[in-house]
Backbone as JSON, one array per atom type, in Angstrom:
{
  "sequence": "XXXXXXXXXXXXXXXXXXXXXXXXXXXXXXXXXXXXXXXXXXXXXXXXXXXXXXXXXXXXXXXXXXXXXXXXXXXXXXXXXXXXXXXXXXXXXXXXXXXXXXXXXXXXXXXXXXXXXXXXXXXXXXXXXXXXXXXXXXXXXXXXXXXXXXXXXXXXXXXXXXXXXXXXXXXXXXXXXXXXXXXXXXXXXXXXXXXXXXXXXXXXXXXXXXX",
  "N": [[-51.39, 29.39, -36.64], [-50.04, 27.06, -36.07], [-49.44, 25.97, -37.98], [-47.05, 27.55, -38.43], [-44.57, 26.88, -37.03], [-41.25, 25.87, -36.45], [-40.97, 22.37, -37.29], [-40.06, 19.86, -35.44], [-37.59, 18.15, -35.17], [-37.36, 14.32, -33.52], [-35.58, 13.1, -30.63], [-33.12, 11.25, -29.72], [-33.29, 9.76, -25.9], [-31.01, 10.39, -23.9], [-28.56, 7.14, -23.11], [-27.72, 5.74, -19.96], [-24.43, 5.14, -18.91], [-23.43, 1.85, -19.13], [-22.52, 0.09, -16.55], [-19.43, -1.76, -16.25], [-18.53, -5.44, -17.45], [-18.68, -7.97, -15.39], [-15.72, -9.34, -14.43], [-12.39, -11.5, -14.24], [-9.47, -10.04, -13.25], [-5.76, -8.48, -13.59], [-3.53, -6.22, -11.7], [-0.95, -4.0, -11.04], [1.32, -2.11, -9.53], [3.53, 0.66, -8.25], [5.33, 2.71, -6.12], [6.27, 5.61, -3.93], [7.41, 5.63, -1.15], [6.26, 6.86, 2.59], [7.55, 7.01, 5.7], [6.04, 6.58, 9.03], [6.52, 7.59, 12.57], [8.7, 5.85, 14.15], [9.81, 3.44, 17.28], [10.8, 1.75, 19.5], [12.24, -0.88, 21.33], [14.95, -1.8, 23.0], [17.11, -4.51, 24.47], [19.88, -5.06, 26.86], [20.81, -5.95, 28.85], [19.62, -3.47, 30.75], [15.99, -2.68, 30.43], [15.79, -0.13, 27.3], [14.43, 2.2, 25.48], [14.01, 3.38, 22.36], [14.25, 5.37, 19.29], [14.02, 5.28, 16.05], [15.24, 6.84, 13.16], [13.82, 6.33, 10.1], [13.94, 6.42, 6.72], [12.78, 7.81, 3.9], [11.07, 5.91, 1.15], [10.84, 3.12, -1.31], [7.65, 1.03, -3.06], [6.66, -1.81, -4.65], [4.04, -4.01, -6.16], [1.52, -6.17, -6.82], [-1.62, -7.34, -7.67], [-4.37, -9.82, -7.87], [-7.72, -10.23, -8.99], [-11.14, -9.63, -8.65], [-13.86, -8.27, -10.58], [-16.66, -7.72, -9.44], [-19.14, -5.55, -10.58], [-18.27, -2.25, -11.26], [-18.95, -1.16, -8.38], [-18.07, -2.48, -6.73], [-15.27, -4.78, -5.68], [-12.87, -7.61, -5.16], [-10.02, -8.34, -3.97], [-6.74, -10.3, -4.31], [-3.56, -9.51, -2.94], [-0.05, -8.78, -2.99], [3.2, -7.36, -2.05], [5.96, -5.38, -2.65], [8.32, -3.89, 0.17], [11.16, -1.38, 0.78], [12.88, 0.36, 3.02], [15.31, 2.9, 3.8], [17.58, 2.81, 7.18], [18.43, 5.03, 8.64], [19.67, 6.19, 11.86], [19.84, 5.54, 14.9], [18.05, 6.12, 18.12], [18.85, 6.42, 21.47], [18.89, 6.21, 25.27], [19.71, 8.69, 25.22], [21.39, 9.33, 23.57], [22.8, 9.39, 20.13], [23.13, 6.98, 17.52], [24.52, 6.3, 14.78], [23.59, 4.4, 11.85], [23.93, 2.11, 9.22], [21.86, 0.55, 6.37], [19.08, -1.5, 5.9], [15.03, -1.74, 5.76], [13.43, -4.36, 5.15], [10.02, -4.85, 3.77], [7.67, -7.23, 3.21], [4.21, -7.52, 2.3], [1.02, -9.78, 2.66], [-2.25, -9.05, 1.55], [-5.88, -9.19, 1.45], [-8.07, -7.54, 0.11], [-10.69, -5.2, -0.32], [-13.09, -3.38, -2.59], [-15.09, -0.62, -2.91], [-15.89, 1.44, -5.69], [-17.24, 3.86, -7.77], [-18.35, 3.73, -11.51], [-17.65, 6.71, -13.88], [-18.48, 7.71, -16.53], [-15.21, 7.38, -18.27], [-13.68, 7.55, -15.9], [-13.45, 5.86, -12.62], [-13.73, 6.74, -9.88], [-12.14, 5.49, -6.05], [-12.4, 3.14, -3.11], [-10.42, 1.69, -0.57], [-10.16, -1.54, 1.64], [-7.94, -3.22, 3.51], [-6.35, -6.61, 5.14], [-4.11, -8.83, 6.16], [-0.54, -10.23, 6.86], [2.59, -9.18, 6.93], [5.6, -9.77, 6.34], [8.48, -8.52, 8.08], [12.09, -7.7, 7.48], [14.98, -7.17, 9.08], [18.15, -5.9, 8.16], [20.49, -4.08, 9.69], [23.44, -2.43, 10.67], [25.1, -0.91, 13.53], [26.68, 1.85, 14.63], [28.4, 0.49, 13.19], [29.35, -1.68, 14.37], [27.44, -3.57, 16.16], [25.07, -5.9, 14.96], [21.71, -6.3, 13.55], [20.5, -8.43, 12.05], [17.73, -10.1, 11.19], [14.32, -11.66, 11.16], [10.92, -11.16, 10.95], [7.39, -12.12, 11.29], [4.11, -10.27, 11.01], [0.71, -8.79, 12.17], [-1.24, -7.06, 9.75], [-2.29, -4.06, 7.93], [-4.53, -1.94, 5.73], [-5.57, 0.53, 4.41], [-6.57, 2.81, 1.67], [-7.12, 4.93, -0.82], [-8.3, 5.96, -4.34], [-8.07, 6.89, -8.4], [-9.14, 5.9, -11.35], [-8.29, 5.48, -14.67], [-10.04, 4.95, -18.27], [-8.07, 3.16, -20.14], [-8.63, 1.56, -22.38], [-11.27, -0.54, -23.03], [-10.58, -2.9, -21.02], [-7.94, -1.96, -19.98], [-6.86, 0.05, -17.56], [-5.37, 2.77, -16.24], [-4.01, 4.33, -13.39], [-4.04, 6.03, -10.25], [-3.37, 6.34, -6.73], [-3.74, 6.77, -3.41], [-1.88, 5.53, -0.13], [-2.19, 3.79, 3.09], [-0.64, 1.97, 5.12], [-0.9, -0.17, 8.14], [1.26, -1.37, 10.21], [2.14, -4.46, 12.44], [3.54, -4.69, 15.67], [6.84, -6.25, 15.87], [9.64, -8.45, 16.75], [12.83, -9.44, 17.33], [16.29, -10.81, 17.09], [19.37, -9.1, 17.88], [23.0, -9.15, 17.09], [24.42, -9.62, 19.46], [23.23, -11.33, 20.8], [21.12, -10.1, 22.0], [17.52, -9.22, 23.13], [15.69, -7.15, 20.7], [12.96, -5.36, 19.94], [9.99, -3.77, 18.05], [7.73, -1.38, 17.73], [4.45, -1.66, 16.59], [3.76, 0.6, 13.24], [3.13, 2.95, 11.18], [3.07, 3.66, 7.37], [2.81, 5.74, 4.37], [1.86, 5.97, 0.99], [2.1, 7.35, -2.28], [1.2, 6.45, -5.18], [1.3, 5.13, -8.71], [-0.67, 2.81, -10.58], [-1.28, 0.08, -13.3], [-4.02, -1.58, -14.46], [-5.69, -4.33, -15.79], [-7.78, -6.07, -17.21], [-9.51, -9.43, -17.57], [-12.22, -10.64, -18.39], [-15.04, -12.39, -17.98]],
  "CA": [[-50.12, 29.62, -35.94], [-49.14, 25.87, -35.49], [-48.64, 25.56, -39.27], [-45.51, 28.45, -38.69], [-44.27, 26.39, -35.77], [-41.03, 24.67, -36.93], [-40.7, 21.1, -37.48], [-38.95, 19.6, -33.89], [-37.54, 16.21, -35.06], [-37.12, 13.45, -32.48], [-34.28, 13.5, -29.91], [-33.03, 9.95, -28.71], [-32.76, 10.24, -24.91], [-29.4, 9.63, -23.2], [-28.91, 6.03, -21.66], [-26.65, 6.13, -18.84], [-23.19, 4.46, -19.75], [-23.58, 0.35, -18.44], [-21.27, -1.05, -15.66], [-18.39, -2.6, -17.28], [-19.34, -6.68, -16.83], [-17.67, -8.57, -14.34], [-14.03, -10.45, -14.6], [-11.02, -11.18, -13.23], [-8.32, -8.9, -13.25], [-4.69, -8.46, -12.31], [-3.05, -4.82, -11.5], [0.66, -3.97, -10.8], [1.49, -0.82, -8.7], [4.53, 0.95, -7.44], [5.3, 4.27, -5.66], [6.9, 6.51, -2.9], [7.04, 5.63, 0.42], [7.01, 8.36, 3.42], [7.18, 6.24, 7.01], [5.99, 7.5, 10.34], [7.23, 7.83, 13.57], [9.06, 3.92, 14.15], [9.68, 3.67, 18.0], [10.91, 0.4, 19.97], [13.06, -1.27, 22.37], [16.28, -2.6, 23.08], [17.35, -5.02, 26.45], [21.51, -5.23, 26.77], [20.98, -5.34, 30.31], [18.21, -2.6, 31.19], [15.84, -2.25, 28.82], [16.34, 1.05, 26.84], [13.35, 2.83, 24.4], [14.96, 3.88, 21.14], [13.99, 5.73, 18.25], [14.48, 4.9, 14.85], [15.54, 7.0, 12.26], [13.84, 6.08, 9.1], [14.49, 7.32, 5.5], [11.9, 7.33, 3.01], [11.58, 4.54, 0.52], [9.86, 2.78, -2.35], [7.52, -0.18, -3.19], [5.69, -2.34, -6.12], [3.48, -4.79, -5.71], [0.48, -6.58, -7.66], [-2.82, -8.43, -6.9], [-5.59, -10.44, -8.79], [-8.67, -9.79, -8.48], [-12.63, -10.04, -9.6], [-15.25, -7.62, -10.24], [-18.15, -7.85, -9.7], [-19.45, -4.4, -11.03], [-17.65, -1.08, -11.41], [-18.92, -0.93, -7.71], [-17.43, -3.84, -6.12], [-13.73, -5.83, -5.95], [-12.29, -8.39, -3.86], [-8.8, -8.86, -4.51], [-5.31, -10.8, -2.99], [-2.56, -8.55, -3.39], [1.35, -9.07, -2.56], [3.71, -6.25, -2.24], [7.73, -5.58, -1.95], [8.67, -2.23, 0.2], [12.19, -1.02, 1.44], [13.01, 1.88, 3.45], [16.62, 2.57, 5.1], [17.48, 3.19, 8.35], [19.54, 6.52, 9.08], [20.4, 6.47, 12.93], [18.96, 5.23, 16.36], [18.6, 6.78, 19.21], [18.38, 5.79, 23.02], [19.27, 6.78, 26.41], [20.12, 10.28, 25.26], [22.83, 8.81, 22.41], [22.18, 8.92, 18.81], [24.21, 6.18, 16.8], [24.94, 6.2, 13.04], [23.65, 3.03, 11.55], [23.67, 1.76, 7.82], [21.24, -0.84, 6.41], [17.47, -1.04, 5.78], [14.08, -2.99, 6.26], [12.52, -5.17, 3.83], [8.67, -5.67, 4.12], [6.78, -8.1, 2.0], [2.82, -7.62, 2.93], [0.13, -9.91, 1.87], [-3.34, -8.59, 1.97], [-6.65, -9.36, 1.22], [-8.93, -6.46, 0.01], [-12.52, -5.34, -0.49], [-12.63, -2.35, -3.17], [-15.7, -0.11, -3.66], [-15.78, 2.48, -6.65], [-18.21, 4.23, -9.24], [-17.7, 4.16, -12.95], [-17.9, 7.78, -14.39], [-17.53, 7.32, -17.67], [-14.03, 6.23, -18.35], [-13.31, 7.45, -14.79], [-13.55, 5.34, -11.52], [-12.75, 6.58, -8.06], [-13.13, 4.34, -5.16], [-11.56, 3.17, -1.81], [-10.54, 0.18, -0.22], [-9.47, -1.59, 2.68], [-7.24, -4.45, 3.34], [-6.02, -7.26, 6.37], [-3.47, -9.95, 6.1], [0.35, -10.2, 6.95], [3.52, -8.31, 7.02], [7.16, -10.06, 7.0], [9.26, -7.28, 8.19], [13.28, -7.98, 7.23], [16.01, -5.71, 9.53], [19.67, -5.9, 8.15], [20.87, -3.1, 9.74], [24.86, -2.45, 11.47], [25.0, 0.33, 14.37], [27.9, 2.26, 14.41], [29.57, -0.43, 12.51], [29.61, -2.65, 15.72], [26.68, -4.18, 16.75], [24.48, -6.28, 13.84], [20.8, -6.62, 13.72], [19.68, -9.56, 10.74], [16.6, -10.88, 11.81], [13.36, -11.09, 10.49], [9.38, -11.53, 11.85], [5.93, -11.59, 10.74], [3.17, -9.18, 11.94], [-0.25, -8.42, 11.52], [-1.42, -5.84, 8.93], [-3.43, -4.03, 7.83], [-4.02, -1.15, 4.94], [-6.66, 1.68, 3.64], [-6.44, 3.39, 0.39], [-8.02, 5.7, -2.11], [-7.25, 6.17, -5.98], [-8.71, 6.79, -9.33], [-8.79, 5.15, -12.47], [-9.01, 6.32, -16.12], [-10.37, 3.56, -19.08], [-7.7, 3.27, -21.41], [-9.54, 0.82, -23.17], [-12.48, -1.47, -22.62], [-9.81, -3.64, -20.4], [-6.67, -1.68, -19.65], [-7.16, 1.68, -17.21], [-4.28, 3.92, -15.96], [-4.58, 5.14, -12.18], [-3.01, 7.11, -9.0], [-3.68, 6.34, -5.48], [-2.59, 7.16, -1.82], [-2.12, 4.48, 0.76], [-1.41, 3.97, 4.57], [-0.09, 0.75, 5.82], [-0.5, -0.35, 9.18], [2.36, -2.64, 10.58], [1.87, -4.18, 14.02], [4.98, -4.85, 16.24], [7.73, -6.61, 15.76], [10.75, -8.69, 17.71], [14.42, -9.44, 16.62], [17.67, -10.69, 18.35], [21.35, -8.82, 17.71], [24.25, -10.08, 17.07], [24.82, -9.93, 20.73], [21.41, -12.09, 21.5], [20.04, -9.2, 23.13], [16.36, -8.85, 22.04], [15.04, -5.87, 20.09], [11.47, -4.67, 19.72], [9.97, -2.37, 16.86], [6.7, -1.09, 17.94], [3.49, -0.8, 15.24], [4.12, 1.76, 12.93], [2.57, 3.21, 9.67], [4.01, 4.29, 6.13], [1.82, 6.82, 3.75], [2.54, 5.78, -0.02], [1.56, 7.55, -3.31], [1.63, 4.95, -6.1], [0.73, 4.68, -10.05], [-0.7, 1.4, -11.02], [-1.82, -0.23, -14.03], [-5.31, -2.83, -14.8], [-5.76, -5.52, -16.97], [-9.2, -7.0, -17.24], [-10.22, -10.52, -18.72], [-13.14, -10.66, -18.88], [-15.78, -13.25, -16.74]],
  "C": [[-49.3, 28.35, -35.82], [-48.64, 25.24, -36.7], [-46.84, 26.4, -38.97], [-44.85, 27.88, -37.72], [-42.77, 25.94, -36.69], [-40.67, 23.83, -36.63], [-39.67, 20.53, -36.5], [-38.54, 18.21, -34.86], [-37.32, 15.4, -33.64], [-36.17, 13.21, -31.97], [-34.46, 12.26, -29.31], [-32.98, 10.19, -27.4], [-31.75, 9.37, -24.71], [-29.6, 8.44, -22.49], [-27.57, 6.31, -20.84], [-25.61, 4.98, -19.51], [-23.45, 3.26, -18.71], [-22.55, 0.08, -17.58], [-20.82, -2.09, -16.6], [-19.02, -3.91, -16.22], [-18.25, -6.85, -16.03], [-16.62, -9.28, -14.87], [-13.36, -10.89, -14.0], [-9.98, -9.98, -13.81], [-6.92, -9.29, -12.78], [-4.41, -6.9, -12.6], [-1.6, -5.03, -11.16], [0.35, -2.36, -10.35], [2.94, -0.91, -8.01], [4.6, 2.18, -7.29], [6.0, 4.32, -4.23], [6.28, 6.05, -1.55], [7.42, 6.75, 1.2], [6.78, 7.35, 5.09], [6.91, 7.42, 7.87], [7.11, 7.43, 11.45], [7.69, 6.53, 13.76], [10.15, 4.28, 15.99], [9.84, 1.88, 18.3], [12.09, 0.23, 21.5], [13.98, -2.14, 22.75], [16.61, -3.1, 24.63], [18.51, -5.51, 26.36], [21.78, -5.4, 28.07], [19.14, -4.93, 30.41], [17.5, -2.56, 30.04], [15.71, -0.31, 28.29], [15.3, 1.22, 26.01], [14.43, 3.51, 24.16], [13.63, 4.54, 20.25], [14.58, 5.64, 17.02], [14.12, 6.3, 13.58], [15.42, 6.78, 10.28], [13.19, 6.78, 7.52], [13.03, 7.05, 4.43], [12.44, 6.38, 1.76], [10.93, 4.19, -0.95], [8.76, 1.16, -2.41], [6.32, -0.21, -4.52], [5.46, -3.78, -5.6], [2.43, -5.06, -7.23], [-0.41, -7.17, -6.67], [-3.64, -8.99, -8.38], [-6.87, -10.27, -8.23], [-10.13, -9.84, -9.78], [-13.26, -9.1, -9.57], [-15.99, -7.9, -10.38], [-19.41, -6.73, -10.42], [-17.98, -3.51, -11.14], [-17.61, -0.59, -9.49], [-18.0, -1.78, -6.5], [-15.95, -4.71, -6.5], [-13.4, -6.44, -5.06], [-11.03, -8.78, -5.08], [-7.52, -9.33, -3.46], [-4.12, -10.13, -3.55], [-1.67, -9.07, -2.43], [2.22, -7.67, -2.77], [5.06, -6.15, -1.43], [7.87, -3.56, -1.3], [10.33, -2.24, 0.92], [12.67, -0.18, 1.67], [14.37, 1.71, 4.59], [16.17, 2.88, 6.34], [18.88, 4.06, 8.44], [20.28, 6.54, 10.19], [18.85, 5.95, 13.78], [19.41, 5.88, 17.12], [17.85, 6.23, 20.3], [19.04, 6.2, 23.89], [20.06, 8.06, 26.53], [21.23, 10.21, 24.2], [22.11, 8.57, 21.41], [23.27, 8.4, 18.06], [23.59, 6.17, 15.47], [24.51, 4.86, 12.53], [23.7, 3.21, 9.56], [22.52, 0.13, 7.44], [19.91, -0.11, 6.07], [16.77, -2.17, 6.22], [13.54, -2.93, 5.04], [11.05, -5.89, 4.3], [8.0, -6.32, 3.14], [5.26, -8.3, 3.21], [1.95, -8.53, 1.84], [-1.53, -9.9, 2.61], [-4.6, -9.49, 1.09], [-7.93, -7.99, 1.26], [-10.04, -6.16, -0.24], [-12.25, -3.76, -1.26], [-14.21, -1.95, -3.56], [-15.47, 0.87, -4.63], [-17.34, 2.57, -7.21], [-17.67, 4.38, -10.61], [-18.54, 5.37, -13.55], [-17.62, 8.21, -15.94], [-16.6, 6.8, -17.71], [-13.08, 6.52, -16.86], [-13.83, 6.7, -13.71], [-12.72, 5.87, -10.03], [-12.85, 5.51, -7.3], [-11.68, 3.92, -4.35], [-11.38, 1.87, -1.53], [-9.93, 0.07, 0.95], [-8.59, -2.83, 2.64], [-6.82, -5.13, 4.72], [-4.87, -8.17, 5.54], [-1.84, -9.93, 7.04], [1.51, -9.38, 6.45], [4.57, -9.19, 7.26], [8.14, -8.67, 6.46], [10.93, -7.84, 8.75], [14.05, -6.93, 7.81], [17.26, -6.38, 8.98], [20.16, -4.24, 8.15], [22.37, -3.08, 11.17], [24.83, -0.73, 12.26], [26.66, 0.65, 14.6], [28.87, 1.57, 14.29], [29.93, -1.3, 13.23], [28.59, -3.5, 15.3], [25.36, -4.35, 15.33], [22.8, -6.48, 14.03], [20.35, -7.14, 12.03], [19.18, -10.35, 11.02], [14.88, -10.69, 11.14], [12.15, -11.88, 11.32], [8.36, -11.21, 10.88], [5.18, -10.98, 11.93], [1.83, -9.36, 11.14], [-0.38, -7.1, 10.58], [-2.34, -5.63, 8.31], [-3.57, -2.15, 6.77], [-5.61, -0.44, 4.78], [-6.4, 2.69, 2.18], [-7.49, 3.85, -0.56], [-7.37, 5.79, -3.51], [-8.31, 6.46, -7.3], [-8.04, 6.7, -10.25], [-9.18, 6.12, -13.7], [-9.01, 4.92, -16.88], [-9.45, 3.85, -20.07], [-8.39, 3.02, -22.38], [-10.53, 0.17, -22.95], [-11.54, -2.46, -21.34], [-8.53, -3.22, -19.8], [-7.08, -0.55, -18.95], [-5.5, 1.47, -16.41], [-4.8, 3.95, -14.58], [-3.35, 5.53, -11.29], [-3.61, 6.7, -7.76], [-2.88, 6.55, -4.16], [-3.11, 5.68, -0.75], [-1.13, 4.44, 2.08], [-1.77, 2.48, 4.6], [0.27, 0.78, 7.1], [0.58, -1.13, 9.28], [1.86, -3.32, 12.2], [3.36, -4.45, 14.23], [5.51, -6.38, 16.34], [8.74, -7.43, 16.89], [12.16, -9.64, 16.63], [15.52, -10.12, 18.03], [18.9, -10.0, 17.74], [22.32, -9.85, 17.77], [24.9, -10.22, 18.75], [23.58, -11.2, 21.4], [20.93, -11.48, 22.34], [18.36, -9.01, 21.89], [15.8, -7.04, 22.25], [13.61, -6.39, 20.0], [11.44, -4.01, 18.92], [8.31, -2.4, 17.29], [5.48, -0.87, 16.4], [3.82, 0.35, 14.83], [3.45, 2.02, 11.43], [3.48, 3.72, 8.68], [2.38, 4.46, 5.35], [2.93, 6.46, 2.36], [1.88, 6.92, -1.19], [2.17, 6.61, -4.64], [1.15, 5.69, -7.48], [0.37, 3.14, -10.09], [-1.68, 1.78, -12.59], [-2.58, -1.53, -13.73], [-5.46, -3.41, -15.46], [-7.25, -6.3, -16.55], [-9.25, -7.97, -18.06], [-11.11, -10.97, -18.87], [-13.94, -11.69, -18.15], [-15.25, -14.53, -17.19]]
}
């Protein structure tokens, strides 16, 4: 019976696909901003809690960065965002403004992922600084061009595809803390802008060079 058997040949087994080696890197990213609730305070006199009015926006940014595996990244990232401002409101009055804010954040990040074949998900977090730029005119009167740094602070998810051995494609979502803010008017009354978050969806591109 084991003559009529037939003939198996030998079947390599599968090796698992290797963690790309380690490098440096740089990336570039830009995408849709959606802000939250933005909430502060104005003193002309009494002081007055306002609400701010703000418009969704855009931003692009880059970082450099090392891996150490497919599982592991530490990277320093810089990033430009600007989102208008629509109207304020306070003491029961909502005024018309024109103008926007300009934030430039720089972070410092820690990035785990898995490589899935030529896919990588993976999350990250981030700390560093926030200069947050107001040029914004209230019902065409009264000027606010002033600018501050803040703490900050970011979380984000995304996944990658391998173009090539060195180049991948990707998509991610990201929330940016801000902390709060202070300003003077063109009157030298001081403003406040309370911590506030913005929710992005981005594209970026990767560039690997290698260790």
């Amino acid at each position: 019976m084991a003559a009529d058997l037939p003939e198996m040949g030998y079947v390599e087994p599968m090796e698992p696909a290797p963690l790309p080696p380690a490098g440096f890197y740089a990336s570039l990213h830009a995408g849709y901003v959606m802000p939250g609730d933005v909430d502060g305070e104005i003193v002309p006199g009494p002081s007055v809690n306002i609400e701010v009015d703000v418009e969704d926006g855009y931003r692009f940014g880059g970082a450099l960065g090392y891996d150490f595996n497919s599982m592991l990244s530490l990277e320093a990232e810089a990033s430009f965002s600007e989102l208008g401002v629509d109207s304020i409101t306070g003491a029961g009055t909502t005024f018309q403004t024109s103008g926007d804010g300009q934030t430039i954040t720089l972070m410092g990040n820690v990035i785990v992922g898995h490589q899935y074949d030529r896919w990588r998900p993976y999350v990250g977090v981030g700390a560093g600084a926030a200069h947050v730029d107001l040029d914004v005119v209230v019902n065409g009167l009264d000027n606010v061009d002033d600018s501050d740094w803040a703490f900050a602070a970011q979380a984000f998810a995304g996944l990658d595809f391998s173009v090539t051995d060195t180049v991948s494609l990707g998509a991610r979502y990201r929330y940016v803390h801000i902390g709060s803010t202070d300003y003077t008017d063109e009157a030298n009354d001081p403003v406040s802008i309370d911590s506030f978050g913005t929710h992005s969806i981005e594209a970026a591109v990767k560039v690997k060079f290698g260790g």
